[in-house]
One Martini backbone bead per residue (centre of mass of N, CA, C, O) as a GRO file, in nm:
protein
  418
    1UNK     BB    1  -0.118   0.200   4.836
    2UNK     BB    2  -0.147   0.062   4.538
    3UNK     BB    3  -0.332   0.061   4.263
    4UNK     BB    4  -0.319  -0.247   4.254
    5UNK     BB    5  -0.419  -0.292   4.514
    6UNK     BB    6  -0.701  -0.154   4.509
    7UNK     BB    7  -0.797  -0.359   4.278
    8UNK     BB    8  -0.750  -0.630   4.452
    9UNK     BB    9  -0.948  -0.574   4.634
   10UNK     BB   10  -1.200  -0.521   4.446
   11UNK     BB   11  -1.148  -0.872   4.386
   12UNK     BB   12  -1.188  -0.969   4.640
   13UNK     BB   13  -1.280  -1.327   4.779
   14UNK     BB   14  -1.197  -1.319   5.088
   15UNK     BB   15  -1.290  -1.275   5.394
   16UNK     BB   16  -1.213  -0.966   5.293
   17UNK     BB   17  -1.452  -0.858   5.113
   18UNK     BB   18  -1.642  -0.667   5.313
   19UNK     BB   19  -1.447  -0.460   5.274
   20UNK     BB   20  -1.392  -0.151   5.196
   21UNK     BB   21  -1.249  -0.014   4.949
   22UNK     BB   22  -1.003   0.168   4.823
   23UNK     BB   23  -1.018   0.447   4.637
   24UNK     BB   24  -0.879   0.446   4.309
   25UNK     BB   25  -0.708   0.608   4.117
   26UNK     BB   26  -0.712   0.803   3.884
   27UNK     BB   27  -0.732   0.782   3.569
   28UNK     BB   28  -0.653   0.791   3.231
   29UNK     BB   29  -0.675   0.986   2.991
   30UNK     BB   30  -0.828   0.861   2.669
   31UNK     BB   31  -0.672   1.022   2.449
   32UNK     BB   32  -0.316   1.107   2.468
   33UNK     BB   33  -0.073   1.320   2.459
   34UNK     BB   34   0.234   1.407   2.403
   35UNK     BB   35   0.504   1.519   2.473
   36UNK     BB   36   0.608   1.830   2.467
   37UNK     BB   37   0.924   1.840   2.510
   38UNK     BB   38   0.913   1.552   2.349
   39UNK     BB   39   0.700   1.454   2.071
   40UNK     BB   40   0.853   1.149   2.058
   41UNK     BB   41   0.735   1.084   2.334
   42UNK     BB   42   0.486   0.956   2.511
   43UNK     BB   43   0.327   0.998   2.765
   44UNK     BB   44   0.343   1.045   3.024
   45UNK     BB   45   0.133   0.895   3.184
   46UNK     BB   46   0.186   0.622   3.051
   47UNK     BB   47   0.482   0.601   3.136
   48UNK     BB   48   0.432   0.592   3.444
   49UNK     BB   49   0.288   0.361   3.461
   50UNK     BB   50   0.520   0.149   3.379
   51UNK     BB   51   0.682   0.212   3.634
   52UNK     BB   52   0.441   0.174   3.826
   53UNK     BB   53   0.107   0.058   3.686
   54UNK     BB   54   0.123  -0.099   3.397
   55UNK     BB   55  -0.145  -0.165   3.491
   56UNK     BB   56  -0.445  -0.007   3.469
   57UNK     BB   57  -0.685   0.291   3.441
   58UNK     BB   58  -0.911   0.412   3.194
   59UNK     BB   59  -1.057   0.704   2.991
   60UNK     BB   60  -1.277   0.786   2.827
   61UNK     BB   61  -1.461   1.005   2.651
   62UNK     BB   62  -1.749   0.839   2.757
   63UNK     BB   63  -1.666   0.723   3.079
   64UNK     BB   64  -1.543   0.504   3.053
   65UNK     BB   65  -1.364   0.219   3.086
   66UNK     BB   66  -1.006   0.050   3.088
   67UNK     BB   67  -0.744  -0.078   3.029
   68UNK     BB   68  -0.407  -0.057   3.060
   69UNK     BB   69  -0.109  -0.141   2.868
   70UNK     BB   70   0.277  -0.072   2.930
   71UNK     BB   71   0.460  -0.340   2.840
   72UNK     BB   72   0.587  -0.553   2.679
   73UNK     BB   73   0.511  -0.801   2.804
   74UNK     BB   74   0.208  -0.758   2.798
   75UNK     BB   75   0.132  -0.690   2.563
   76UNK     BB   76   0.203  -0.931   2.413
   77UNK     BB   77   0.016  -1.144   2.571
   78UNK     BB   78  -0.272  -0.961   2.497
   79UNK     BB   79  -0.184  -1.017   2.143
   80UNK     BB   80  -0.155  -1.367   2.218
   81UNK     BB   81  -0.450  -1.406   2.370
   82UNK     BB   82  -0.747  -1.565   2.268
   83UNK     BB   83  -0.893  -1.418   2.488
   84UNK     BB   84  -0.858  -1.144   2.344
   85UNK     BB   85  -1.029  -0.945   2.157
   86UNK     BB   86  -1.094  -0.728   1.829
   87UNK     BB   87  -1.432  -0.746   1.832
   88UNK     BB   88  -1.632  -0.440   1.806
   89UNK     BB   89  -1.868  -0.606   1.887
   90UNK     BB   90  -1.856  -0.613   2.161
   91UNK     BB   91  -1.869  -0.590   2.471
   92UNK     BB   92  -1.627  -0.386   2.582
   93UNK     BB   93  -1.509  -0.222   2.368
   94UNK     BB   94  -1.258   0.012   2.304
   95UNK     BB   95  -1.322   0.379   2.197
   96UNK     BB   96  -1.178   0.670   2.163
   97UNK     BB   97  -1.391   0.729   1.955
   98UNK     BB   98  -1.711   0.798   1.793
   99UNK     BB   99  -1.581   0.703   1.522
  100UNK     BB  100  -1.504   0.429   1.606
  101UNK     BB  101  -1.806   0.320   1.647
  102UNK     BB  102  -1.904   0.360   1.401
  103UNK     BB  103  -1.750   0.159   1.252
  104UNK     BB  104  -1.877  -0.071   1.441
  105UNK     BB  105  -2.107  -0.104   1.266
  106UNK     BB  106  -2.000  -0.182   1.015
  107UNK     BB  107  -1.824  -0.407   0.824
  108UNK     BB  108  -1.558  -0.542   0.943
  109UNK     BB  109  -1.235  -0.571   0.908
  110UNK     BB  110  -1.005  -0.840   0.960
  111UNK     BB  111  -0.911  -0.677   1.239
  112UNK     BB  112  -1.202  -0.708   1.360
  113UNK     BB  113  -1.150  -0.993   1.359
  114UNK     BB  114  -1.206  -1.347   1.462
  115UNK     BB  115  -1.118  -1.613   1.435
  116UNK     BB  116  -1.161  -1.786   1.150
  117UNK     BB  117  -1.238  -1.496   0.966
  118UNK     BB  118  -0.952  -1.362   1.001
  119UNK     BB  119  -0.783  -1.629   0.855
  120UNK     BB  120  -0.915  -1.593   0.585
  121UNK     BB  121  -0.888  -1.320   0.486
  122UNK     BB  122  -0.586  -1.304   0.526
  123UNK     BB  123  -0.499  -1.545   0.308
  124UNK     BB  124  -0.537  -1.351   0.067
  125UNK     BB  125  -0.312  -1.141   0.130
  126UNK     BB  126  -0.029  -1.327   0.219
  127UNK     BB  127   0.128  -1.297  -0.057
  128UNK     BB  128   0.105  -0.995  -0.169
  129UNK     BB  129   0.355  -0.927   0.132
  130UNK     BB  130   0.583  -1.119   0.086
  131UNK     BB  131   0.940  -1.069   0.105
  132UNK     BB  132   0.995  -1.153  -0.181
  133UNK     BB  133   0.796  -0.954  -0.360
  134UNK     BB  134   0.873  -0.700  -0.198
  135UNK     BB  135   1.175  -0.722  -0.298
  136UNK     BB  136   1.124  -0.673  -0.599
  137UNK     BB  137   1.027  -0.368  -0.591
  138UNK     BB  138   1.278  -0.214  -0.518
  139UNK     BB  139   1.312  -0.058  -0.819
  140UNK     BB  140   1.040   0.096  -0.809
  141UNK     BB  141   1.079   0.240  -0.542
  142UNK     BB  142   1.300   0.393  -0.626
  143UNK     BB  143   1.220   0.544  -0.835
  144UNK     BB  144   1.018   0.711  -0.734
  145UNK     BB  145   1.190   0.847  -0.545
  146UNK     BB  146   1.366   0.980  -0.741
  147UNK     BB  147   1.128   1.157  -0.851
  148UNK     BB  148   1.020   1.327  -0.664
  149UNK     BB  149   1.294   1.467  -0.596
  150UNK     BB  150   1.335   1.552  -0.877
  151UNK     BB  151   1.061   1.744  -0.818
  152UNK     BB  152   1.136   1.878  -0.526
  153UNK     BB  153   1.434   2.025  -0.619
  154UNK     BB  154   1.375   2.175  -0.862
  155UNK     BB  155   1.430   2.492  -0.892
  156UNK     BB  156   1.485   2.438  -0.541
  157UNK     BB  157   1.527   2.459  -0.140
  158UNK     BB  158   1.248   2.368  -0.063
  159UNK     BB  159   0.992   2.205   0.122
  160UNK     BB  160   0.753   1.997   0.163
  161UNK     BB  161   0.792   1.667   0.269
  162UNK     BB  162   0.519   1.559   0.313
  163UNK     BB  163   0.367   1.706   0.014
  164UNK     BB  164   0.667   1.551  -0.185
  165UNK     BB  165   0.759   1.251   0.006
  166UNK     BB  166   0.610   1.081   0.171
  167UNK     BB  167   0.318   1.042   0.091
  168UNK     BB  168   0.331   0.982  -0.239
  169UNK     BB  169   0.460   0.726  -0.216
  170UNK     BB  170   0.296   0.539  -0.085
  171UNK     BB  171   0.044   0.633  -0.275
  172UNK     BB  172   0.153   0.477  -0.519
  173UNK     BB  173   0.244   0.190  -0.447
  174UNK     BB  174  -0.104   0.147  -0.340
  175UNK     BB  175  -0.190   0.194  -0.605
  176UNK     BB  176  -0.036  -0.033  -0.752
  177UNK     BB  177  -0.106  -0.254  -0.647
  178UNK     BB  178  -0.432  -0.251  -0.619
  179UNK     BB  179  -0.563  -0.077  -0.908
  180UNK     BB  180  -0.586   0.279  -0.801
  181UNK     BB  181  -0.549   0.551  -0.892
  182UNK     BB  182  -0.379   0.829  -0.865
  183UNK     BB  183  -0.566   1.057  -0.919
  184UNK     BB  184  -0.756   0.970  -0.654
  185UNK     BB  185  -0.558   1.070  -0.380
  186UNK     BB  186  -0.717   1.296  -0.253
  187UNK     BB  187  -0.943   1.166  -0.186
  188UNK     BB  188  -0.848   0.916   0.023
  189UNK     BB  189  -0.708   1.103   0.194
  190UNK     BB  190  -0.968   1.289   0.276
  191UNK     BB  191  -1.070   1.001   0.405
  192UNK     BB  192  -0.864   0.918   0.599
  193UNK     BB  193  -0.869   1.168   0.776
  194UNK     BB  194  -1.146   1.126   0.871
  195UNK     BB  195  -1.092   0.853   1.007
  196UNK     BB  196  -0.835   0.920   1.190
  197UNK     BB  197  -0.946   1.141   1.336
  198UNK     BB  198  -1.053   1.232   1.669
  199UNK     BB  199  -1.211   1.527   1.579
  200UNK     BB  200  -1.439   1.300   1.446
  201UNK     BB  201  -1.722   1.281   1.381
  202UNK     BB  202  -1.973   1.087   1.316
  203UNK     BB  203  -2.057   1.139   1.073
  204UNK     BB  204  -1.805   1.201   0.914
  205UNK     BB  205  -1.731   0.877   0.898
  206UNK     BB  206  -2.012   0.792   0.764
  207UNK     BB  207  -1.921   0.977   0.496
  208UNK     BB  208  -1.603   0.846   0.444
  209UNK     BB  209  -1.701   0.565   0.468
  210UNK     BB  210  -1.905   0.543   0.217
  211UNK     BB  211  -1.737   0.691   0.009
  212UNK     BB  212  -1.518   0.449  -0.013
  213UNK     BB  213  -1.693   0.216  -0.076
  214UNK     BB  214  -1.833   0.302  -0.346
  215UNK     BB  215  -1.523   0.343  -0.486
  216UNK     BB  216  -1.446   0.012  -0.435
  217UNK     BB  217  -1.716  -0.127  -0.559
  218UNK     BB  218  -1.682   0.010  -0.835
  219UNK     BB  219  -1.406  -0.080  -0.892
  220UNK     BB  220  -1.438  -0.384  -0.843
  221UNK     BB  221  -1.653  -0.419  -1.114
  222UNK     BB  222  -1.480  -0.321  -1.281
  223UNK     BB  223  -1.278  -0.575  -1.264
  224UNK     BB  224  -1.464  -0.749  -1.411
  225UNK     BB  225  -1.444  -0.685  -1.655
  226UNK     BB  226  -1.155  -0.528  -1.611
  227UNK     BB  227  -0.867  -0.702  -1.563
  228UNK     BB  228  -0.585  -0.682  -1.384
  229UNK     BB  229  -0.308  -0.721  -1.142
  230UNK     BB  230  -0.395  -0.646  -0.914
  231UNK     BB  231  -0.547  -0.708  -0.585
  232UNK     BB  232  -0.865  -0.592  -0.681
  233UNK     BB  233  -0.842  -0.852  -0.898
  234UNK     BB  234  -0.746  -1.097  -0.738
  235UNK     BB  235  -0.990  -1.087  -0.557
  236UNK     BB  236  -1.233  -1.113  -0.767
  237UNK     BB  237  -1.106  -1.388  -0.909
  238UNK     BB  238  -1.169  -1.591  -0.664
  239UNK     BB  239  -1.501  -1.578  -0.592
  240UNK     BB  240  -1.552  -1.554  -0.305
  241UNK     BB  241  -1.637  -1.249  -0.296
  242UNK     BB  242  -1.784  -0.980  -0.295
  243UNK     BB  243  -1.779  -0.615  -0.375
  244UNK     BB  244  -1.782  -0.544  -0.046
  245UNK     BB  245  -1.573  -0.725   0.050
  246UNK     BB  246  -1.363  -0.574  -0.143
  247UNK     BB  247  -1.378  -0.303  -0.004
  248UNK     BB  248  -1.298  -0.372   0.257
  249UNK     BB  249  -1.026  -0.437   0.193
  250UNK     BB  250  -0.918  -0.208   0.022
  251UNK     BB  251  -0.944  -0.014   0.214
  252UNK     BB  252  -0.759  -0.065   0.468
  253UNK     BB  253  -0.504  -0.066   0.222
  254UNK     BB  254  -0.496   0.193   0.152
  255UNK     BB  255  -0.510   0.360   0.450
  256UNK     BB  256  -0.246   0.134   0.554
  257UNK     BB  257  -0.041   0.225   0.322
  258UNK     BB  258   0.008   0.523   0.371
  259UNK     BB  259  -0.011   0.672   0.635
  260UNK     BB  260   0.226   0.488   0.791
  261UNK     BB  261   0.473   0.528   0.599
  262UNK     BB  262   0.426   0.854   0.602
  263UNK     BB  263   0.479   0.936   0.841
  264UNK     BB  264   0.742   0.754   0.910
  265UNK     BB  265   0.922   0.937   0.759
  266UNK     BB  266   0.887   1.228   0.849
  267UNK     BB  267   0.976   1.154   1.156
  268UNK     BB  268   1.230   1.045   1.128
  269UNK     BB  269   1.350   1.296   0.963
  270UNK     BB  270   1.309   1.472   1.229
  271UNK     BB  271   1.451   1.324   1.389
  272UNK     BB  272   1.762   1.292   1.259
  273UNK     BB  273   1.795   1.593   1.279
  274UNK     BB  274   1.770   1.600   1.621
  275UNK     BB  275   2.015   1.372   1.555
  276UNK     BB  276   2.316   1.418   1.459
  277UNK     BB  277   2.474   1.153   1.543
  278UNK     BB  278   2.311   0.979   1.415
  279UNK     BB  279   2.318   1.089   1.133
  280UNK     BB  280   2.640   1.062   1.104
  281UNK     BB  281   2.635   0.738   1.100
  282UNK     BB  282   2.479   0.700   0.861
  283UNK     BB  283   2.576   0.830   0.671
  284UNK     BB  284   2.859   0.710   0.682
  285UNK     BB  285   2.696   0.374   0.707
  286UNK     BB  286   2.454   0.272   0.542
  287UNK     BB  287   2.455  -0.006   0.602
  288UNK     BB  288   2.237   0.070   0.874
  289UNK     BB  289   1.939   0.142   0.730
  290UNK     BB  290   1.786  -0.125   0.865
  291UNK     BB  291   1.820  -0.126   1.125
  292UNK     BB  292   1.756   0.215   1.189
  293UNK     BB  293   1.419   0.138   1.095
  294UNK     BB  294   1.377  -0.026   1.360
  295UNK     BB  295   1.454   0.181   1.569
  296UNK     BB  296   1.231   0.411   1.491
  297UNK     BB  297   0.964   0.235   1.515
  298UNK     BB  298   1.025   0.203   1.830
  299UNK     BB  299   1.119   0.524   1.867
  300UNK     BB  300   0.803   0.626   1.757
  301UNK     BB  301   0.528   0.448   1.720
  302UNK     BB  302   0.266   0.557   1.540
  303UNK     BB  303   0.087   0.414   1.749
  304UNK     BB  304  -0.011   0.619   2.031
  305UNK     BB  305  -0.328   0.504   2.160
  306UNK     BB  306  -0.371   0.187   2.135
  307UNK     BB  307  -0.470  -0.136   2.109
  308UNK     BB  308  -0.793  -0.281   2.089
  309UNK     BB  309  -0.935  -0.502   2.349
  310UNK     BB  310  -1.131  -0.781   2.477
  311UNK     BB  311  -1.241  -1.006   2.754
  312UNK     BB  312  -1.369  -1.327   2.754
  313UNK     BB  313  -1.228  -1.348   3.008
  314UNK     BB  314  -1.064  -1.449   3.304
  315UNK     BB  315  -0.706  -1.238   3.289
  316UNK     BB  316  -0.372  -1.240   3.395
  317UNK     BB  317  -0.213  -0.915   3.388
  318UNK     BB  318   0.033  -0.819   3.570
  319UNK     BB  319  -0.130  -0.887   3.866
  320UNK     BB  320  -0.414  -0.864   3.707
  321UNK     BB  321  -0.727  -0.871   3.687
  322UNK     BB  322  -0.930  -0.933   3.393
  323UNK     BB  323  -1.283  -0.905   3.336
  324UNK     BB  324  -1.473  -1.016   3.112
  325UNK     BB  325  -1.597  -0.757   2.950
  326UNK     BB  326  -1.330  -0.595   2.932
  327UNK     BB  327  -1.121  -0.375   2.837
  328UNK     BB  328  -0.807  -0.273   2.587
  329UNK     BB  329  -0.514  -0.081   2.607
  330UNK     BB  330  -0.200  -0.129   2.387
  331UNK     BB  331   0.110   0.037   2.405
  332UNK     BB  332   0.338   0.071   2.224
  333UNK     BB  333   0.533   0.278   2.282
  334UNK     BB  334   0.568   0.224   2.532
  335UNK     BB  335   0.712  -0.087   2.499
  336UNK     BB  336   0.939   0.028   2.339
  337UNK     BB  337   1.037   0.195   2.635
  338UNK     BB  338   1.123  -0.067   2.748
  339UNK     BB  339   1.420  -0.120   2.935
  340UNK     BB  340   1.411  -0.447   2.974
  341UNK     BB  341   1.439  -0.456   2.628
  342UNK     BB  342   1.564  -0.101   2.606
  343UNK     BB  343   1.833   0.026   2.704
  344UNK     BB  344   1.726   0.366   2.696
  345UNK     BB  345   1.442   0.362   2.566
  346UNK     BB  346   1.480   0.687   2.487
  347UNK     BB  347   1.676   0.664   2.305
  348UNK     BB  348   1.827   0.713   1.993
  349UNK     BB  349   1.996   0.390   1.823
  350UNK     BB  350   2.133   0.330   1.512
  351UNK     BB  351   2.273   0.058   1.640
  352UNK     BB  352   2.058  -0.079   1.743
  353UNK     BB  353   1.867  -0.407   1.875
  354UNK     BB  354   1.517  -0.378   1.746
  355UNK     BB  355   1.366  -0.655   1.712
  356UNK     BB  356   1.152  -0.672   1.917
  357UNK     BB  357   0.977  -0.464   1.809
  358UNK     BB  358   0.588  -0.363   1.826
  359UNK     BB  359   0.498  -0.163   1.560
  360UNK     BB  360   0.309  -0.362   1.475
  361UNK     BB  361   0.269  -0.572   1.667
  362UNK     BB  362   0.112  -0.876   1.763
  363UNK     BB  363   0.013  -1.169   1.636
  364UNK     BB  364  -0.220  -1.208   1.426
  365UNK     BB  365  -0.257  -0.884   1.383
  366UNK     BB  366  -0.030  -0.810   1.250
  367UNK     BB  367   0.108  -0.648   1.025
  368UNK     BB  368   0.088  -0.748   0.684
  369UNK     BB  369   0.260  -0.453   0.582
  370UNK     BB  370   0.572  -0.486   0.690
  371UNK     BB  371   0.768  -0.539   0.410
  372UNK     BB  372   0.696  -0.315   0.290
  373UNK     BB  373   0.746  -0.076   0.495
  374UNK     BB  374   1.054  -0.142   0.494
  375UNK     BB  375   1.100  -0.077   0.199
  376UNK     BB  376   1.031   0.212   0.193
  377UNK     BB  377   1.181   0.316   0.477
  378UNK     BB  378   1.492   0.233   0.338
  379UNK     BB  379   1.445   0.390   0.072
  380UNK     BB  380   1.395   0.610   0.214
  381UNK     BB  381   1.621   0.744   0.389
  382UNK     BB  382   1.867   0.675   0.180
  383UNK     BB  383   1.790   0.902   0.026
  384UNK     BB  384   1.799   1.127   0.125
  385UNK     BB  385   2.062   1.139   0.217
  386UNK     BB  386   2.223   1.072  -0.028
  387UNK     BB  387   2.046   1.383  -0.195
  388UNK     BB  388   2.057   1.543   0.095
  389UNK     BB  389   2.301   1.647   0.279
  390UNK     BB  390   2.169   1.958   0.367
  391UNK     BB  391   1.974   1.892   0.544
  392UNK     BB  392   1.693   2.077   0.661
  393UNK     BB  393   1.503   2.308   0.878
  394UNK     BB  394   1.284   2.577   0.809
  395UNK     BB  395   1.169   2.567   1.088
  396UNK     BB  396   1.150   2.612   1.403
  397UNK     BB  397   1.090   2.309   1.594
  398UNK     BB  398   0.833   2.527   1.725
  399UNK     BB  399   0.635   2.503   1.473
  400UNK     BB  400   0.565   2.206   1.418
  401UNK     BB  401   0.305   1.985   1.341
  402UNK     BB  402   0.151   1.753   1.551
  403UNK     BB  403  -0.046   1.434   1.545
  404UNK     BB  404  -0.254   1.483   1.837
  405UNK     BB  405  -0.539   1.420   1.646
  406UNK     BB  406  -0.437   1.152   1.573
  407UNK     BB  407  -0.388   0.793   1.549
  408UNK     BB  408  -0.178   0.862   1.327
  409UNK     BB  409   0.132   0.944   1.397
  410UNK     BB  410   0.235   1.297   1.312
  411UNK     BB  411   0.293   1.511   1.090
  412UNK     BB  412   0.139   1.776   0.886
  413UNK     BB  413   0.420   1.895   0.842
  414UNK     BB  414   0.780   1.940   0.670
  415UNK     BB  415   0.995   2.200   0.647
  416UNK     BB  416   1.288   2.240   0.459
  417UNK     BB  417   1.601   2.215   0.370
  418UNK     BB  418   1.921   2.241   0.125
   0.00000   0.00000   0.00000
């Protein structure tokens, strides 16, 4: 009998209700490290499930227990189906860590709520990321992008290229963005390591959570005196918002404004090294450079510990019934690693058609910033190649260090030469 069998078992209301039911395979331990031989590729663990019990339970670090949910069909069905919650503050809601817990204590941002606070919040910044204003950007991504090179190249052949090229381009664009002083990117940037940190204690979550409303409550309000173009005077100035709530928006789009990016630049680079006839497509034909951040997207997907909803109703997903109350973790890198939706999808192959993939997520909480986001890395990949023909790894690939510690997945530093 399958693990899947066991648990219809005993959801089992038919007259053979009362006798004992087997009990079920062990569940997965979440959050889970990725493979150690390939740590681009999910957990075994998590891929095992797809393969065999796509819809399973998992274990929390607090000995909770929660639904895995790790095909691409059933992810989608989950995130697209508002019977299952986003609302961090309900009763069976799934956290991975401490400080996600502490976090749904605090006034939540418009991702942890359901809508229509939801669809209210996110209508005020949906103009903002709209992909005709963010292709408008273009020629200013470049230029920051070719500034950094130019900095980062300049009489020398090595360096980190995430703390000299990957973090620094996302968080420009995003302090540009935004109306935030480029000045203080290491303060957020080191509240923000603290937020996404899997082994960050709750007191210190509360401490860069503390840190960051203040310092974009002082932004709001300098803003209400002297507005500028950025999004946190365009939002002071709507009058909806009290100076709170633009501080919880602001932080958010901070945030994931940078860190997804960032992240996603320098693992790109380091897969693309690491599949050199890859990269020699690419190479040849810069127009694929489009297609190829798609295919990265799919094939790295940096959120790679699950989205996280709790189920309002009983609703069966993948022949499970999710019981009202029990929690759900959407695995998105499993999911786009479904062969049913992207035959051999464990290889990368950026010819392939990745137009499926949900690295974004899915349904209406999908990243609203992902226009932008494809915008600097089809950016910052095509420049790279482009002016840094031998480019390669300066230390070798068992020294890299990946954030298996970390909620947005990607390396802590990836030193280069060319």
């Amino acid at each position: 009998m399958t693990t899947a069998e066991r648990t219809e078992a005993e959801h089992d209301t038919g007259p053979d209700a009362g006798l004992a039911p087997l009990a079920p395979l062990a569940p997965l331990a979440v959050p889970a490290a990725r493979a150690e031989g390939c740590p681009f590729d999910p957990a075994p663990g998590v891929e095992r499930a797809r393969r065999e019990e796509p819809v399973t339970r998992a274990t929390l670090w607090d000995g909770s227990t929660c639904w895995l949910v790790t095909r691409h069909q059933d992810v989608r069905e989950v995130l697209g189906d508002p019977r299952f919650s986003a609302d961090a503050t309900r009763p069976g809601f799934p956290f991975l860590t401490a400080g996600g817990r502490e976090l749904a204590a605090v006034k939540p941002t418009f991702i942890r709520q359901d809508d229509p606070e939801h669809a209210r919040l996110r209508r005020m910044l949906t103009a903002e990321f709209m992909v005709k204003k963010v292709e408008a950007m273009r020629p200013e991504v470049q230029r920051l992008a070719d500034d950094l090179l130019d900095r980062m190249t300049a009489g020398r052949d090595s360096a980190d290229l995430v703390a000299e090229f990957a973090l620094p381009l996302p968080s420009l664009v995003i302090c540009l963005l935004l109306g935030v002083p480029y000045d203080d990117h290491e303060f957020f940037q080191e509240r923000s390591r603290l937020l996404l940190s899997l082994r960050s204690t709750a007191e210190e979550v509360r401490t860069a959570q503390e840190d960051l409303r203040h310092y974009l409550t002082r932004l709001a309000r300098s803003k209400r005196r002297e507005p500028d173009d950025g999004i946190v005077s365009r939002l002071v100035a709507r009058g909806e918002l009290d100076d709170e709530e633009v501080s919880s928006m602001g932080r958010l789009l901070l945030i994931a404004g940078h860190e997804t990016t960032a992240n996603m630049t320098a693992l790109s680079t380091l897969a693309l090294l690491r599949n050199p006839g890859q990269l020699k497509r690419l190479r040849a034909d810069p127009s694929m450079i489009k297609g190829a951040v798609e295919e990265l997207l799919r094939y790295l997907t940096i959120v790679h510990n699950g989205l996280p909803r709790v189920a309002t109703e009983d609703v069966t997903i993948g022949g499970r019934t999710i019981r009202a109350g029990e929690g759900v973790l959407c695995t998105l890198n499993s999911a786009n690693r479904d062969d049913d939706v992207f035959p051999a999808g464990d290889a990368l192959d950026v010819g392939r058609d990745a137009r499926r993939h949900i690295a974004f997520g899915f349904g209406v909480h999908q990243c609203l910033g992902q226009p932008l986001a494809r915008v600097e890395l089809q950016i910052a990949v095509e420049t790279l190649l482009r002016r840094l023909p031998d480019l390669r790894l300066a230390v070798p690939f068992e020294d890299v260090r990946f954030r298996h510690d970390m909620g947005i997945y990607g390396v802590h530093a990836l030193p280069v030469a060319w």
